[in-house]
N, CA, C and O atoms as a GROMACS GRO file, in nm:
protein
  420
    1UNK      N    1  -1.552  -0.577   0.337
    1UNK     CA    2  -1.473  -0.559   0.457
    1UNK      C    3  -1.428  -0.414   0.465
    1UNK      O    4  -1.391  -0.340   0.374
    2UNK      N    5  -1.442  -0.389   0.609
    2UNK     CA    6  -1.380  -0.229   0.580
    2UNK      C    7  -1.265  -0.205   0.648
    2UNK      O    8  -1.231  -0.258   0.754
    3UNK      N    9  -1.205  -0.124   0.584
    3UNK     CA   10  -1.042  -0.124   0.620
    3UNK      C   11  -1.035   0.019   0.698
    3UNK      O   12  -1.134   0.093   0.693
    4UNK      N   13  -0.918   0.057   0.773
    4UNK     CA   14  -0.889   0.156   0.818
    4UNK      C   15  -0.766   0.245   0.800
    4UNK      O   16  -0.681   0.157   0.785
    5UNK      N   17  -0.706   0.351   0.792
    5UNK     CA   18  -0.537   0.393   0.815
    5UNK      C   19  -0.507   0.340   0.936
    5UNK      O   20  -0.569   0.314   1.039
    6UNK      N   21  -0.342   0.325   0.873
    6UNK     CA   22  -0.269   0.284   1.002
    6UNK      C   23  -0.230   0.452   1.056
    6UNK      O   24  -0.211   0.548   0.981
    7UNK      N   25  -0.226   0.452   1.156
    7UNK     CA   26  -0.210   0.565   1.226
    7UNK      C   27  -0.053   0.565   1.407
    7UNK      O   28  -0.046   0.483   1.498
    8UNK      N   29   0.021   0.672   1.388
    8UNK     CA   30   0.125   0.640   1.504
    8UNK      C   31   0.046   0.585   1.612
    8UNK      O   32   0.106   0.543   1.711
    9UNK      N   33  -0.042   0.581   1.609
    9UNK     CA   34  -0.121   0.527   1.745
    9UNK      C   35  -0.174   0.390   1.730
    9UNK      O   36  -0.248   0.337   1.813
   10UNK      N   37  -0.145   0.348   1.649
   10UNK     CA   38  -0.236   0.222   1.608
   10UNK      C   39  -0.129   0.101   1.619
   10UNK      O   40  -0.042   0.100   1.531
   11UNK      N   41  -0.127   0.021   1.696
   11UNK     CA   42  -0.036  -0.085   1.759
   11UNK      C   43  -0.073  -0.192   1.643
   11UNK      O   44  -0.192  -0.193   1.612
   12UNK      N   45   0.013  -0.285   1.573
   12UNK     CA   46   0.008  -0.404   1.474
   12UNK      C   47   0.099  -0.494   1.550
   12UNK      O   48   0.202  -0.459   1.608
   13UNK      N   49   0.054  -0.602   1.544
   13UNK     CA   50   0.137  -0.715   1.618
   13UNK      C   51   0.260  -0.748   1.528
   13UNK      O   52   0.276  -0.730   1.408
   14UNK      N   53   0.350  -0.808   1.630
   14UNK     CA   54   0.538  -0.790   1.562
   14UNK      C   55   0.509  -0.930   1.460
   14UNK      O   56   0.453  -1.038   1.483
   15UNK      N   57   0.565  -0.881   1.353
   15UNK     CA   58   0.600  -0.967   1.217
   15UNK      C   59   0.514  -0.959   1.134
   15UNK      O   60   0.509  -1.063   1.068
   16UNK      N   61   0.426  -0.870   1.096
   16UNK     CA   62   0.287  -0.871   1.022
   16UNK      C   63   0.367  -0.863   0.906
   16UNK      O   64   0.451  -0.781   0.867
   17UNK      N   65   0.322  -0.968   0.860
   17UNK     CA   66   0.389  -0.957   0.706
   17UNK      C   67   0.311  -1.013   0.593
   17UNK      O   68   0.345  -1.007   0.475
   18UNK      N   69   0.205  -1.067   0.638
   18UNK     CA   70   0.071  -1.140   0.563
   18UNK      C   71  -0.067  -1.138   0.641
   18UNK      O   72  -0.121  -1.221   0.714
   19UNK      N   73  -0.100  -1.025   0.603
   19UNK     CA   74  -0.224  -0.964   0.699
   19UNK      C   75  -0.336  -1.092   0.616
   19UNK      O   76  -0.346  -1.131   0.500
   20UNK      N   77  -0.407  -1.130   0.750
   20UNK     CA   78  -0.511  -1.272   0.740
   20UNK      C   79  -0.612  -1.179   0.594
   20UNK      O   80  -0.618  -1.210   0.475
   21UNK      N   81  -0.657  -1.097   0.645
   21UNK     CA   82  -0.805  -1.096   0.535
   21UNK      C   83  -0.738  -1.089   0.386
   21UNK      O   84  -0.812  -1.085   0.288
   22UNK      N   85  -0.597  -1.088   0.373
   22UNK     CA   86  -0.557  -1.074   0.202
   22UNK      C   87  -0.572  -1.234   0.130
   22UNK      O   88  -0.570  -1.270   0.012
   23UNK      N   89  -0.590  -1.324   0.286
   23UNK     CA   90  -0.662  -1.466   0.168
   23UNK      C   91  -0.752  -1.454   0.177
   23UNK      O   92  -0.781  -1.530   0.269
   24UNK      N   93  -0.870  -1.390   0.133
   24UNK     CA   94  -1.062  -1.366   0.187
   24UNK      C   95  -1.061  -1.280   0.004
   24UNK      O   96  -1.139  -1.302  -0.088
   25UNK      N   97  -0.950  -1.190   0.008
   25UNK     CA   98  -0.959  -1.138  -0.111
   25UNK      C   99  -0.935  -1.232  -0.236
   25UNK      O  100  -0.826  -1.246  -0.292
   26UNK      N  101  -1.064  -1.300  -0.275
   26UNK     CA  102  -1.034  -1.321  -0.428
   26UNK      C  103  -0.995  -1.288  -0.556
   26UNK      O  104  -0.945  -1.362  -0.641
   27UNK      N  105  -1.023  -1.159  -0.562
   27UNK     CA  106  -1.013  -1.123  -0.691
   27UNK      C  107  -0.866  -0.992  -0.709
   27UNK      O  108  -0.822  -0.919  -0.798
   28UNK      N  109  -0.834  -1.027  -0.557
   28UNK     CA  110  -0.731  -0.951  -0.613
   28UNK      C  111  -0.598  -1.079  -0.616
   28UNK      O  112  -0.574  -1.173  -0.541
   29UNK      N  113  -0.524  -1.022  -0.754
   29UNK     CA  114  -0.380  -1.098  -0.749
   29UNK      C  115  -0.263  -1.148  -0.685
   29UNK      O  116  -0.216  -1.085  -0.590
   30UNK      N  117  -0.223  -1.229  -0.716
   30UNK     CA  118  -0.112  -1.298  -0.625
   30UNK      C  119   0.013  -1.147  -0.649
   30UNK      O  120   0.085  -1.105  -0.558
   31UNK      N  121   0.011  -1.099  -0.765
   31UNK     CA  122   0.126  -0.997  -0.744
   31UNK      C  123   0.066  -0.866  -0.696
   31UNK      O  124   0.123  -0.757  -0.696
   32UNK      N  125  -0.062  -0.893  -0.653
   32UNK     CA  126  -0.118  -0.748  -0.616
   32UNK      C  127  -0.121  -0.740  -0.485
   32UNK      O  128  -0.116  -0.628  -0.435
   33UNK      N  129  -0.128  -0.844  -0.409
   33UNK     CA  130  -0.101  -0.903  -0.265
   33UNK      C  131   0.079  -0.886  -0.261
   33UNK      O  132   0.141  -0.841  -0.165
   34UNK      N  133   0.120  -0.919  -0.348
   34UNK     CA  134   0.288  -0.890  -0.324
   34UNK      C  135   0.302  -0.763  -0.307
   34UNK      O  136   0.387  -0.740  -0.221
   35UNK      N  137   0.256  -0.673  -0.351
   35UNK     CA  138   0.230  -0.555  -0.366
   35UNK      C  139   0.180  -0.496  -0.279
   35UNK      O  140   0.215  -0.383  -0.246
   36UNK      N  141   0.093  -0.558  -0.229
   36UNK     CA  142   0.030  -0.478  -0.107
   36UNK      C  143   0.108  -0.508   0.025
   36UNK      O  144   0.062  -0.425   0.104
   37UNK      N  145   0.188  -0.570   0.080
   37UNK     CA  146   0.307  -0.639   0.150
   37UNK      C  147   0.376  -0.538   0.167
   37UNK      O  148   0.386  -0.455   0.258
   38UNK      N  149   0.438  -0.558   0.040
   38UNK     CA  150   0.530  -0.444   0.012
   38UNK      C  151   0.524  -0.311   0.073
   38UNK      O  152   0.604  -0.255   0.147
   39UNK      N  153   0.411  -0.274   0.027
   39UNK     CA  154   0.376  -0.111   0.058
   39UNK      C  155   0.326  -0.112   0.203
   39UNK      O  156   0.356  -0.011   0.268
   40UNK      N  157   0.261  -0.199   0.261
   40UNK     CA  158   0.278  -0.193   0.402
   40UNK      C  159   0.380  -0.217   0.434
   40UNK      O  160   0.440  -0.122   0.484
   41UNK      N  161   0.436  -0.315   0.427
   41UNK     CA  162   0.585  -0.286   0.499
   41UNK      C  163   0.697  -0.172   0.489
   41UNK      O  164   0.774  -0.122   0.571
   42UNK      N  165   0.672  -0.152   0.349
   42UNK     CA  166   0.744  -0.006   0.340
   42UNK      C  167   0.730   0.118   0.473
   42UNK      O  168   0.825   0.163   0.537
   43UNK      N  169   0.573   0.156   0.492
   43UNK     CA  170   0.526   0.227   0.550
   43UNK      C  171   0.545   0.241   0.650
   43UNK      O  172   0.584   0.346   0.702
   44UNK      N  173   0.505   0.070   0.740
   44UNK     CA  174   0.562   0.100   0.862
   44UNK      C  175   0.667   0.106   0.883
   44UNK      O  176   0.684   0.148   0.998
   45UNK      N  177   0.818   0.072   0.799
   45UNK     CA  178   0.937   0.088   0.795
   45UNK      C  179   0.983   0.245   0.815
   45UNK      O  180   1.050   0.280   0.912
   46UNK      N  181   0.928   0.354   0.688
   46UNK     CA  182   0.960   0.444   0.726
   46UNK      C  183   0.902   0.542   0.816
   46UNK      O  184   0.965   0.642   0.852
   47UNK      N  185   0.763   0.510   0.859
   47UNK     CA  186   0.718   0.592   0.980
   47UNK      C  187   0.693   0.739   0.938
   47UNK      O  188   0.741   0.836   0.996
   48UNK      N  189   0.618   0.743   0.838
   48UNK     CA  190   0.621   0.948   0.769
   48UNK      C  191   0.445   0.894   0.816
   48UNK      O  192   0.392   0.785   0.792
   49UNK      N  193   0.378   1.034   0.902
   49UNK     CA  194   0.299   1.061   0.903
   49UNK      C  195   0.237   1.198   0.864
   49UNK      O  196   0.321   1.288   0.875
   50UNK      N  197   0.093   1.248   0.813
   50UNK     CA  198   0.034   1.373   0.808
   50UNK      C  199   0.016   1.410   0.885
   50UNK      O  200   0.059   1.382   0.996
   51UNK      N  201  -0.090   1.524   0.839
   51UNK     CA  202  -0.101   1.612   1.013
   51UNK      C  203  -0.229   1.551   1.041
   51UNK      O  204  -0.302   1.634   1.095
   52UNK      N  205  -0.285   1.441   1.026
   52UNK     CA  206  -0.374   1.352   1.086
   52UNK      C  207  -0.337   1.221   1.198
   52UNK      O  208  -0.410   1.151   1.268
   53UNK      N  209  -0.223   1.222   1.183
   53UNK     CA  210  -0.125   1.133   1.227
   53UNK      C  211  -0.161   0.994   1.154
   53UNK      O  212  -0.169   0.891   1.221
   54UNK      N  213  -0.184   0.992   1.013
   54UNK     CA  214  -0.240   0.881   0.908
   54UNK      C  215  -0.094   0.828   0.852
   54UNK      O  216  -0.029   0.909   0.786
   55UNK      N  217  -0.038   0.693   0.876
   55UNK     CA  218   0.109   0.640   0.832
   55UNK      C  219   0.138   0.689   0.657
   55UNK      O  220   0.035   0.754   0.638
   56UNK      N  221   0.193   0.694   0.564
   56UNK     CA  222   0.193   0.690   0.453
   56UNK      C  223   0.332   0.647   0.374
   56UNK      O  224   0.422   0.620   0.454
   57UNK      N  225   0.363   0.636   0.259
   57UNK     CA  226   0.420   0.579   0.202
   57UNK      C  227   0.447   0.678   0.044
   57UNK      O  228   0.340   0.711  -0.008
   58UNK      N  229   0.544   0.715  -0.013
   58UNK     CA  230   0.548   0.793  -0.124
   58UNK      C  231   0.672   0.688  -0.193
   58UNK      O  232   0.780   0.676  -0.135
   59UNK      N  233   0.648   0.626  -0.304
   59UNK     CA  234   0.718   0.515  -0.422
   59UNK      C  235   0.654   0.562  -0.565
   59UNK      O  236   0.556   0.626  -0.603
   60UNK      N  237   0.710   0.526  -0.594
   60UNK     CA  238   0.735   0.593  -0.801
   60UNK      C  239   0.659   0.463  -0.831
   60UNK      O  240   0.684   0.374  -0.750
   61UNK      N  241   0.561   0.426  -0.942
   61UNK     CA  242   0.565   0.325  -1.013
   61UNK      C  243   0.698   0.261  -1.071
   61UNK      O  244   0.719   0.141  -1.050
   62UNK      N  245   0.783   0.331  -1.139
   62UNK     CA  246   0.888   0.247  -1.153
   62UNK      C  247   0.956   0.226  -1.071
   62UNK      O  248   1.047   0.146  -1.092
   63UNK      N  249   0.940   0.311  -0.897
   63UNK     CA  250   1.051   0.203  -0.781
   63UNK      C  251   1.020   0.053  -0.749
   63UNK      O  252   1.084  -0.047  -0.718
   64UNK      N  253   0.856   0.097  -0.780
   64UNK     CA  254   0.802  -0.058  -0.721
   64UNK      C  255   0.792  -0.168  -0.821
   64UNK      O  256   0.787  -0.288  -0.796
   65UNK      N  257   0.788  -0.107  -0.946
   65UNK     CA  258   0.826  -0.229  -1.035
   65UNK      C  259   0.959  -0.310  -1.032
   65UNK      O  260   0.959  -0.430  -1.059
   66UNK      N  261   1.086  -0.235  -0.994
   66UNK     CA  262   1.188  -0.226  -0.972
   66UNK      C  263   1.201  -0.351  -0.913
   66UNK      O  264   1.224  -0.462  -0.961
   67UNK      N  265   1.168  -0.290  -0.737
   67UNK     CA  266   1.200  -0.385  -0.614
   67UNK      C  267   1.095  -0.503  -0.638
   67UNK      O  268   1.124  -0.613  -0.592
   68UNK      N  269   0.982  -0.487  -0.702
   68UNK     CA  270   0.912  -0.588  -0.679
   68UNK      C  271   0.919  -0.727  -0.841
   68UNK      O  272   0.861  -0.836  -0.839
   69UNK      N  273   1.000  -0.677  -0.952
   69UNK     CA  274   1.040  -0.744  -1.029
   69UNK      C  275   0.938  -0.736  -1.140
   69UNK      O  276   0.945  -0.824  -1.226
   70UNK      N  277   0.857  -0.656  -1.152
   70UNK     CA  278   0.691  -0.690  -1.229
   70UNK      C  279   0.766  -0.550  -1.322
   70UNK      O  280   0.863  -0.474  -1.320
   71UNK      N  281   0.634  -0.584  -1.407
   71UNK     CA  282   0.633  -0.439  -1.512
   71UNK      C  283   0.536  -0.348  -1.467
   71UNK      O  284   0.438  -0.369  -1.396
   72UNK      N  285   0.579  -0.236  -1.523
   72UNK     CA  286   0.500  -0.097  -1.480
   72UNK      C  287   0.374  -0.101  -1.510
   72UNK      O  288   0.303  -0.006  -1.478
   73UNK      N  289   0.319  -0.218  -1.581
   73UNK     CA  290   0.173  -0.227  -1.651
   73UNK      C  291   0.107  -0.299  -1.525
   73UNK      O  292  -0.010  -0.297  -1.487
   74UNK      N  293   0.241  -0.378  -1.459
   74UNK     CA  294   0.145  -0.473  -1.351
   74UNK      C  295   0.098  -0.382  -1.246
   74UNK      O  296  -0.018  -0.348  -1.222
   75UNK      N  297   0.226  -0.340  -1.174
   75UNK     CA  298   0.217  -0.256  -1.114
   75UNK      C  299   0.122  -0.149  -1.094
   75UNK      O  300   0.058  -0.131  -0.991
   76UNK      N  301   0.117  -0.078  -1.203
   76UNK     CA  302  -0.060   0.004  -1.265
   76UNK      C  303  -0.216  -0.060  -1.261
   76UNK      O  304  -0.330  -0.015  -1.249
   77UNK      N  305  -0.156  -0.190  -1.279
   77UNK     CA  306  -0.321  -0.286  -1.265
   77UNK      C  307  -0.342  -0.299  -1.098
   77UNK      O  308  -0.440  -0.271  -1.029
   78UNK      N  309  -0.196  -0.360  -1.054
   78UNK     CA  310  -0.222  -0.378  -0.884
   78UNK      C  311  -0.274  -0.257  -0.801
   78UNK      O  312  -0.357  -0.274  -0.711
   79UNK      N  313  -0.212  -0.105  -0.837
   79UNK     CA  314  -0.266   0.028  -0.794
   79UNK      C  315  -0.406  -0.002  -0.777
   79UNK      O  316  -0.465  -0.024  -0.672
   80UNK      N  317  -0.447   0.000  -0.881
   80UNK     CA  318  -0.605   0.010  -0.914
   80UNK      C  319  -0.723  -0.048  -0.906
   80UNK      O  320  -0.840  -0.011  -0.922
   81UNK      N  321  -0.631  -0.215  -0.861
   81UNK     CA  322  -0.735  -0.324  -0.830
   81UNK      C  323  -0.672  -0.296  -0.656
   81UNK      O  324  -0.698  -0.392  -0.583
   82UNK      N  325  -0.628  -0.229  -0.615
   82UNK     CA  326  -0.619  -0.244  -0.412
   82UNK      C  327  -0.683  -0.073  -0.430
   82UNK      O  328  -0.697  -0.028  -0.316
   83UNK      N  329  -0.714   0.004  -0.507
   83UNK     CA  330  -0.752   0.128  -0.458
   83UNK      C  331  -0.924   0.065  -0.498
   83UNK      O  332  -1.008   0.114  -0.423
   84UNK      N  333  -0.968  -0.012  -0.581
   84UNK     CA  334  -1.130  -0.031  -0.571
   84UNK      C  335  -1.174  -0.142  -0.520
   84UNK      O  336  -1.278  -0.201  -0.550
   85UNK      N  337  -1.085  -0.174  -0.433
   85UNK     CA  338  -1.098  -0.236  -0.325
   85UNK      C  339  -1.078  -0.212  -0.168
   85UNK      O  340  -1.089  -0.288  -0.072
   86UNK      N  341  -1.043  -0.068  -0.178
   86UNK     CA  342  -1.012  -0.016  -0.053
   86UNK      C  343  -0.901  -0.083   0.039
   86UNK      O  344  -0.935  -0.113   0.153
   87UNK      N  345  -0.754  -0.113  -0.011
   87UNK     CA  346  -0.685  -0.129   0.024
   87UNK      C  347  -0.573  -0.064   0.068
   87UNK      O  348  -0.487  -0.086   0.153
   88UNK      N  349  -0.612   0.071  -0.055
   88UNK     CA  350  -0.471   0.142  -0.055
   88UNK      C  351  -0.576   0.301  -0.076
   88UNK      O  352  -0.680   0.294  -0.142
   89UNK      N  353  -0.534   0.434  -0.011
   89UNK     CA  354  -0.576   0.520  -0.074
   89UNK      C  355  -0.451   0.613  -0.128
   89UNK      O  356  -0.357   0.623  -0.048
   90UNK      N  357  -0.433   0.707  -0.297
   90UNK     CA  358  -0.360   0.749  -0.338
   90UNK      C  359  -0.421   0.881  -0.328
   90UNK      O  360  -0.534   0.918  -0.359
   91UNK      N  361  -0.292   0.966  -0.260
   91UNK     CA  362  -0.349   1.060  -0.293
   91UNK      C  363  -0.208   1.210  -0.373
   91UNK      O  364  -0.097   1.237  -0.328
   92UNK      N  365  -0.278   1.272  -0.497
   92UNK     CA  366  -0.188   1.350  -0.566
   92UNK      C  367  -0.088   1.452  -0.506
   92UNK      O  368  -0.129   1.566  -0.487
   93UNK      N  369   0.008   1.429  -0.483
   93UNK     CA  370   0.078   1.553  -0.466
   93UNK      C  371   0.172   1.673  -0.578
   93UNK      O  372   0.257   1.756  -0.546
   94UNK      N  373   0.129   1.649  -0.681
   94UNK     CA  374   0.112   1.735  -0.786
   94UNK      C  375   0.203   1.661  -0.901
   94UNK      O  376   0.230   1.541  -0.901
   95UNK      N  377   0.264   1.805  -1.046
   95UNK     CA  378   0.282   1.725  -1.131
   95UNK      C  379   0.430   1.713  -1.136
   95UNK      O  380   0.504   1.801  -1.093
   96UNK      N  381   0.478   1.585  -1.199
   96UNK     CA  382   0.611   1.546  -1.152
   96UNK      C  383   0.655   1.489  -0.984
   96UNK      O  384   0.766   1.457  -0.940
   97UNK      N  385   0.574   1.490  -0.942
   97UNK     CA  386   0.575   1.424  -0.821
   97UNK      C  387   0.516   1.335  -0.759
   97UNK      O  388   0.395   1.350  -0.779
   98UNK      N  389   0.549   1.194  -0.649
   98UNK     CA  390   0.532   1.078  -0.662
   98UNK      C  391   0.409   1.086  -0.554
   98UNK      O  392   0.423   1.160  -0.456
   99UNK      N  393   0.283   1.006  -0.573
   99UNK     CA  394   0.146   1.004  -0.493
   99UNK      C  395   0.173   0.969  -0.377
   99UNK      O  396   0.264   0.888  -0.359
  100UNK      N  397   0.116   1.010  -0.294
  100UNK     CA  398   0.106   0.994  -0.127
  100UNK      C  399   0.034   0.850  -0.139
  100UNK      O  400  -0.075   0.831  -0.194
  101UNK      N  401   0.140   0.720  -0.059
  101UNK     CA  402   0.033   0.622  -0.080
  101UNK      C  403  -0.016   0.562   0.061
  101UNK      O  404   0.053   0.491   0.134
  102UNK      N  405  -0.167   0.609   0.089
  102UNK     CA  406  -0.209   0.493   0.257
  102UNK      C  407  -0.221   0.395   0.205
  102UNK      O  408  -0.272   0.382   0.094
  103UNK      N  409  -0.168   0.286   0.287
  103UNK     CA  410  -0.243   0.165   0.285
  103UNK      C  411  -0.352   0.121   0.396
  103UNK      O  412  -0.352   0.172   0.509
  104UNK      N  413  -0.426   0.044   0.364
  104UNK     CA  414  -0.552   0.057   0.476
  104UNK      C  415  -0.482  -0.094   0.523
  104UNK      O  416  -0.406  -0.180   0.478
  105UNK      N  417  -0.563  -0.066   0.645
  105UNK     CA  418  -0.581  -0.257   0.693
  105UNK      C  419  -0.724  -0.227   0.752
  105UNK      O  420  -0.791  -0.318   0.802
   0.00000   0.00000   0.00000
């Protein structure tokens, strides 16, 4: 399935809070789907765009272990099983500082 950025231009219908194709995904986790919730909703909550007008999201591994109740190990597995799956793209904004996170739909 191919996913896209959400972008200021890109209209999502009111209450999206369990996007349909995350039951199609098998192999990713029930806390990796919590996870991915999360970080979309985060995103469109705070509304920070690039100069692409691409939505994004910047959280610490330990904020989201935090709010989301998991350990930083889970958290690290969920990153990595929604980024090779094209769910989420991370991208570095250097050292000591927290990754730019898209989420795709």
């Amino acid at each position: 399935m191919e996913h896209d950025y959400i972008t200021t231009k890109k209209e999502l219908p009111e209450g999206v809070y369990y996007p349909k194709f995350l039951q199609d995904e098998i192999f990713l986790s029930a806390s990796a789907k919590q996870q991915y919730i999360y970080l979309l909703e985060k995103t469109l909550k705070e509304e920070r765009s690039d100069e692409l007008g691409r939505l994004y999201t910047e959280i610490s591994i330990e904020d989201q272990a935090f709010h989301l109740s998991k350990s930083i190990a889970t958290i690290k597995r969920g990153l990595l099983d929604m980024e090779m799956m094209n769910l989420i793209e991370r991208k570095r904004q250097g050292v000591g500082k927290v990754n730019r996170i898209y989420v795709l739909v």
